[in-house]
N, C-alpha and C positions, 0 to 999 in steps of 0.2 A: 504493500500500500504506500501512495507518494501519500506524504499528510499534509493536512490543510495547515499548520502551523511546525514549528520544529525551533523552542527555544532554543537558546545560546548560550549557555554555562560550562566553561569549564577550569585548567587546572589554578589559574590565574584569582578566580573567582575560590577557587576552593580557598586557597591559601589564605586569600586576604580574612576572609571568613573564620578559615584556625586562627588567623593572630586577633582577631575579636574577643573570640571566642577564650582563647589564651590571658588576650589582656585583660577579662573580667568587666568590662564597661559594655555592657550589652544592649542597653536602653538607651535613649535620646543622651546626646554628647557631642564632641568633641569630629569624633567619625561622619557624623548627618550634619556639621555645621560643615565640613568639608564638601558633601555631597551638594548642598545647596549652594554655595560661592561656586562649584565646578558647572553645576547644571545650569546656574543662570548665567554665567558668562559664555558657556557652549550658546544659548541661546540669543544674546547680547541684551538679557532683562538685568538691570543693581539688585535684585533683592527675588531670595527664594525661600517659601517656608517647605519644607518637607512635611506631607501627610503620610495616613497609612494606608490607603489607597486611592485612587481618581475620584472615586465617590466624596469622599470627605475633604479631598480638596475643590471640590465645586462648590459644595456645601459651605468650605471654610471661605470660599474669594467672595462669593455671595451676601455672605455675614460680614466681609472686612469692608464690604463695602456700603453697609448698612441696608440691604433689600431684607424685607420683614413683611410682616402681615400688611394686607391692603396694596403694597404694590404689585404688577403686571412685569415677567419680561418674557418676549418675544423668543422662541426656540422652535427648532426644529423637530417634526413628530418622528422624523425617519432619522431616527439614534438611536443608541442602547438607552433603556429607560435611565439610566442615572440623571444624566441630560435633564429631566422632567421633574424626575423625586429630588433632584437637589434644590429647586426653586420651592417643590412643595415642602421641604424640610424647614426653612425658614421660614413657612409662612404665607409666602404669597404665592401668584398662581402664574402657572406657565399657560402660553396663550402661542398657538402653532402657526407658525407661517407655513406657507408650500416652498419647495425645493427648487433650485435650478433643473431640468431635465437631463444635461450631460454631467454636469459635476454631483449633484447629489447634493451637496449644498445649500444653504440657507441663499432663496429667487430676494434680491433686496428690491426689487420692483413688489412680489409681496409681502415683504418686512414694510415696506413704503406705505401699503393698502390698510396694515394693520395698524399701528401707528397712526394715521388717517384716520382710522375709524372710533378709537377707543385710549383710554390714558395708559401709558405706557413706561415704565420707569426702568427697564435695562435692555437690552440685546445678547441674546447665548448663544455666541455663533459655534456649528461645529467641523471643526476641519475633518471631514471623513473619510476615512479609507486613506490617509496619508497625504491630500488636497487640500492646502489653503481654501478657504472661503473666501468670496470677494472681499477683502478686508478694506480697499476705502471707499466702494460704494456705501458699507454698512457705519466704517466710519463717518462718513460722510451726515449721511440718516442720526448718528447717536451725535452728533454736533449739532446739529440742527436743530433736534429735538431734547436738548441738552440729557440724553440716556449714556448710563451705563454701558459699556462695553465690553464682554466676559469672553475671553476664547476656550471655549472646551477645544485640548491640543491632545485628549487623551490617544489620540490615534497618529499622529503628524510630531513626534519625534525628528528633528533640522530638515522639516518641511521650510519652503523658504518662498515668500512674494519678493519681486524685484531685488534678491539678493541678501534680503533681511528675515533672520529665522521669524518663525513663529511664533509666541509667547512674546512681543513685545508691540503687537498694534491694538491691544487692547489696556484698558482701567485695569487688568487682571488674567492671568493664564493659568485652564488647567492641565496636568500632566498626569497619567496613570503610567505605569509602572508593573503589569499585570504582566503574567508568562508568556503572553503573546507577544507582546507588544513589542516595535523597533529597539527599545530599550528595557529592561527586565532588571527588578530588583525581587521578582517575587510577588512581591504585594507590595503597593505604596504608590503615594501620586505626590506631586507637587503643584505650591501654586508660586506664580511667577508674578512682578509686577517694580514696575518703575516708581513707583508712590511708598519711599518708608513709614506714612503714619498707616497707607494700607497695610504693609509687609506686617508691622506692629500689630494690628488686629488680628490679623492675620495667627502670625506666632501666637499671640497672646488666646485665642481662639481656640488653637490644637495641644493645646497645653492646662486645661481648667480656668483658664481666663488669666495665668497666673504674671505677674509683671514679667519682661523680656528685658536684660539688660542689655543687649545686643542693639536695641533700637532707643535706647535713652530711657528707659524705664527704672523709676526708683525699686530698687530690689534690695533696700537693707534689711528684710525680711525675707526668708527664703519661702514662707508660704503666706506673700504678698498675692490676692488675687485681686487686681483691678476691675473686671470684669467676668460673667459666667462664662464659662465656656467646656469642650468635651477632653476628649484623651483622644485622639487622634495622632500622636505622637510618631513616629520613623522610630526605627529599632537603630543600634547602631550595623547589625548584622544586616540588615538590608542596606543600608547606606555607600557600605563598604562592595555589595555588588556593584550596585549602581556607580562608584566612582573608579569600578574597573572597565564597566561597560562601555565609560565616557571614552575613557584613555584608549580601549583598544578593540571595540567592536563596533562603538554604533556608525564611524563615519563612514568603514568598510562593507557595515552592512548594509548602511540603507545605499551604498553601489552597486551594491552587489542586488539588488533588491530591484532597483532601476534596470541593472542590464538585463536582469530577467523579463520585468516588464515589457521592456524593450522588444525581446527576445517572441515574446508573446505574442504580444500587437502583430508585431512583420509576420511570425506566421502565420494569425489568424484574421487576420486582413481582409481577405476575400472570401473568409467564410460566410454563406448568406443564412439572416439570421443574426447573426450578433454583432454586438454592439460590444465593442472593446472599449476599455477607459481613455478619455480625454487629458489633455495636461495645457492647458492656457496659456498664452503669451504669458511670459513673467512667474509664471507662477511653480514650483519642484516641488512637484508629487514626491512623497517616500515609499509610496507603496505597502502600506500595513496592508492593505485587502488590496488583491487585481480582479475587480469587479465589475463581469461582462455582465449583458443583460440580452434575454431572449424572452419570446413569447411561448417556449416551448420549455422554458425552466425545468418541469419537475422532470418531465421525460428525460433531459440529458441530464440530470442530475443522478438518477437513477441509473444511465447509462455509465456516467464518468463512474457510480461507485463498483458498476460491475469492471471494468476496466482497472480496479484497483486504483482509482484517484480520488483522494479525500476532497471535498468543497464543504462549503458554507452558505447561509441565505444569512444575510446583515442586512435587513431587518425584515424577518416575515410578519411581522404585524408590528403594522405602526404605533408609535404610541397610543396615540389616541383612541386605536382601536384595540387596546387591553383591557382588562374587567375592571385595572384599579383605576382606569381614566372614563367610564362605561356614561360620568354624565358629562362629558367632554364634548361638544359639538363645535366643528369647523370645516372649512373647505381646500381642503387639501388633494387635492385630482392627482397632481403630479406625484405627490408622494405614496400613494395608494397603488398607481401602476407600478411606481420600480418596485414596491414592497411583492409585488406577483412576480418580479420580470428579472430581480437581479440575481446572481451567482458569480460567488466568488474563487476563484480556481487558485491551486500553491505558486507563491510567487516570495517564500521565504528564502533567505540568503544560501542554503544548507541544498538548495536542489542541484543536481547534475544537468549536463547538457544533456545525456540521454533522457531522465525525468521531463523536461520542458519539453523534447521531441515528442516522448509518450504523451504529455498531456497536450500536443496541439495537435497529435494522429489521431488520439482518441476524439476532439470536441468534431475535426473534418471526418470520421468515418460515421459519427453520429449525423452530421447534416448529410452526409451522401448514404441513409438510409438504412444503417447499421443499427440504430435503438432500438430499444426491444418494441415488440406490437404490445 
């Protein structure tokens, strides 16, 4: 079986792991202040807090940023639900735009519509499938209307617009850190952001609320808590993944991840029926998901697994159309069709050239008639 994902851990990562593990400090420290200075200058953000996962860093950038009950932000329904539950964790409600058609992306022609229609207090853009989102159109829209700006990046690890990573065109960036992901600590996310009294809420946030001397916080009390807040905390044991992954995997991998894609597209070019991923002027795809779309999905999906090639559907039902969103009503067309039409085929760093040959003989023997009746 080719698989749909294939983390990246190895002796490099062991090591650093035994001397944590060795040195006895295994909890938020010293290790995770490291990891956050390396992760935001990889991306060119001043300030990064470390969570324990993507989830609780959306959750955390949300709350640094003051959204709370009674306000509205605009997200996308074709995401992983966190996307959704993190705006309903604090309080207020998440209200769905439709998508661009090729990129999957948050249409800022209907962030525009919404906005227009209704009060609106942030913006959740999500870069998916390793795709920047239009970032100044949307900028544009959150100036305008003086909103919040929030990049869920959990997918787009040195995704890059005009040459400038990801996690710095928003008020806030989030990052996951999940075994799939371009970069892997395990478990854990981070949030990214140019604003120290955000970064400060931030910290102070994932920590009991408890003062941050890092950001100017009086802390002659070691259990000084300024404000409430959770345990969301980074381990030091994840940390120390994470800042082996910076040094010696992720630039390699997300090229390696590219020339696959690359690799992909040219062969399945002239297949009729699919729809291969787009990559915009300006805009470096990383490639977490390479994500075709057909009207014939489930069949070659079925096909590919008899072939021994693992896929994916990201996302077979929309947000909005889950039990826990069920009084949720919006107009969302575009995002409804890719949720039938997309599939994700292996385009992880770890594939062979003969793997990429098998999976574009297999998707061309499936259009020239070979799927099952």
């Amino acid at each position: 079986m080719i698989p749909i994902a294939d983390p990246e851990l190895g002796e490099r990562e062991k090591e650093r792991v035994g001397e944590i593990i060795e040195s006895g400090q295994l909890a938020d420290g010293p290790e995770v202040r490291g990891f956050e200075e390396e992760f935001a200058a990889f991306c060119g953000a001043s300030h990064g807090v470390a969570t324990a996962n993507g989830t609780t860093a959306l959750h955390t950038a949300l709350e640094a940023l003051d959204i709370g009950p009674g306000d509205t932000v605009v997200t996308p329904s074709f995401s992983f639900i966190a996307s959704a539950n993190a705006v309903r964790f604090t309080g207020a409600e998440p209200v769905f735009a439709d998508i661009d058609p090729n990129t999957y992306n948050l249409d800022p022609d209907a962030v525009e519509s919404v906005v227009a229609e209704r009060d609106v207090d942030a913006i959740l853009a999500v870069h998916l499938f390793g795709l920047p989102a239009d970032m100044e159109r949307l900028g544009t829209i959150a100036e305008a209307h003086d909103l919040h700006l929030i990049e869920d990046a959990a997918q787009a690890h040195g995704a890059a617009i005009d040459g400038e990573r990801v996690g710095t065109f928003g008020d806030a960036a989030c990052f996951s850190f999940y075994p799939t992901k371009n970069l892997t600590t395990g478990e854990g996310g981070m949030v990214l952001t140019d604003d120290e009294d955000v970064a400060a809420r931030a910290a102070r946030f994932v920590n009991h609320g408890r003062s941050a001397a890092r950001f100017g916080d009086d802390t002659s009390g070691s259990y000084d808590h300024a404000t409430v807040g959770h345990n969301f905390r980074m381990s030091s044991v994840l940390a120390a993944i994470g800042r082996v992954q910076i040094d010696h995997r992720l630039r390699e991998s997300n090229e390696q991840r590219r020339e696959n894609a690359a690799r992909l597209t040219e062969g399945l070019a002239d297949v009729e029926g699919i729809e291969t991923p787009v990559e915009p002027d300006g805009r470096r795809h990383v490639y977490h998901q390479y994500t075709i779309r057909t009207d014939d999905r489930d069949a070659l999906r079925a096909h590919l697994d008899d072939e021994g090639i693992g896929t994916g559907i990201y996302y077979p039902t929309p947000i909005h159309e889950q039990p826990a969103y069920d009084e949720v009503t919006c107009d969302v067309p575009v995002t409804e069709r890719a949720a039938e039409e997309v599939l994700s085929l292996p385009v992880h760093p770890n594939l062979s050239a003969s793997d990429l040959e098998t999976i574009m003989t297999a998707v061309r023997r499936f259009e020239m008639g070979g799927h099952p009746s």
